[in-house]
C-alpha positions in Angstrom: 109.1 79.9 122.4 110.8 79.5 119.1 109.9 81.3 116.1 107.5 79.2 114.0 109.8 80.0 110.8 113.1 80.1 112.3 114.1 76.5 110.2 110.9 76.7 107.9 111.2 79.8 105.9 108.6 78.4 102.9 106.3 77.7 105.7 105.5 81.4 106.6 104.1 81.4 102.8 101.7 78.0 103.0 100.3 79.7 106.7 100.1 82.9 104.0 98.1 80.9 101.3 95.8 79.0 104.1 94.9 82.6 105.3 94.6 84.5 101.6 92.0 80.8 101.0 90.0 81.9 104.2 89.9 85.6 103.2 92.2 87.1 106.3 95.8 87.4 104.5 96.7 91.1 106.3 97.8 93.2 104.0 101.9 93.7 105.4 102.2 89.7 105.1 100.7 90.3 101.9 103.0 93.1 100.5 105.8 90.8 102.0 104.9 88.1 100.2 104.5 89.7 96.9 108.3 91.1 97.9 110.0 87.8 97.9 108.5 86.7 94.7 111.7 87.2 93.0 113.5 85.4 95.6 111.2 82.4 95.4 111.3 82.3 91.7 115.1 82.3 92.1 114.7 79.2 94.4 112.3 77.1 93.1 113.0 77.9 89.4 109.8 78.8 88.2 107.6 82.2 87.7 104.0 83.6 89.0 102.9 85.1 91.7 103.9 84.3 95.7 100.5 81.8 95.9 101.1 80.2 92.2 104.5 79.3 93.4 103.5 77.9 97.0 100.3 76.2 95.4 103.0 74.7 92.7 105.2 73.7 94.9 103.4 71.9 97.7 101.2 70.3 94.5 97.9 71.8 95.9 95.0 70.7 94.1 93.0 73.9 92.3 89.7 72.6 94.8 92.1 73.1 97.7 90.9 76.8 98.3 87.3 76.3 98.3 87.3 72.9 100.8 89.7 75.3 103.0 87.1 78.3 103.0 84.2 75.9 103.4 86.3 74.6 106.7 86.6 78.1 108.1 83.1 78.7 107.3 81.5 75.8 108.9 83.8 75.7 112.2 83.2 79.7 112.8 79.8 79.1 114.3 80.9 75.6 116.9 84.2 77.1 117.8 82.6 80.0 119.2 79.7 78.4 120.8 82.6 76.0 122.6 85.0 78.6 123.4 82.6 81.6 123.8 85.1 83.2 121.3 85.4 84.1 117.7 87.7 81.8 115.6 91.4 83.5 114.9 92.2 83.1 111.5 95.7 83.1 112.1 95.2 79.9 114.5 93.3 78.3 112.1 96.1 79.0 109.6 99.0 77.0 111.1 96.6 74.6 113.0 95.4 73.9 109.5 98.8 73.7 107.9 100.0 72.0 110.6 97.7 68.9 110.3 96.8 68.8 106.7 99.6 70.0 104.7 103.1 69.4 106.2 
């Protein structure tokens, strides 16, 4: 299995920004994050923080967040009653990104 990032380096940070939305951003992929700010400002040309940048530059409307959070939220309770198993957040991360925002 390939490395999910290995050709998609930005994409490590919108699976970051789906997971700080649901409230489950770890705090190492955090501290990364915050790390490579200067890089990404470097890159894209612009400043803020790790999450202003990703949220600038896939043009993520300010609502996006809250309908992501209210996703998690909702599905918690029928995914585990259908897989007799809590929800992974990091699933529902690329899943998410996956079919909503790539």
């Amino acid at each position: 299995m390939s490395d999910r990032y290995t050709d998609k380096p930005f994409l490590r940070f919108v699976d970051a920004w789906v997971l700080k939305a649901i409230g489950h951003l770890d705090e190492a992929t955090e501290t990364y994050c915050k790390a490579m700010v200067p890089q990404l400002e470097q890159s894209f040309g612009v400043k803020g923080s790790w999450d202003e940048i990703v949220a600038q530059q896939m043009n993520f409307d300010p609502e996006l967040p809250g309908q992501i959070r209210k996703i998690w939220t909702d599905g918690q309770e029928r995914f585990a009653a259908a897989n007799g198993a809590p929800a992974d957040p990091v699933q529902f991360a690329m899943i998410f990104v996956d079919r909503n925002l790539t």
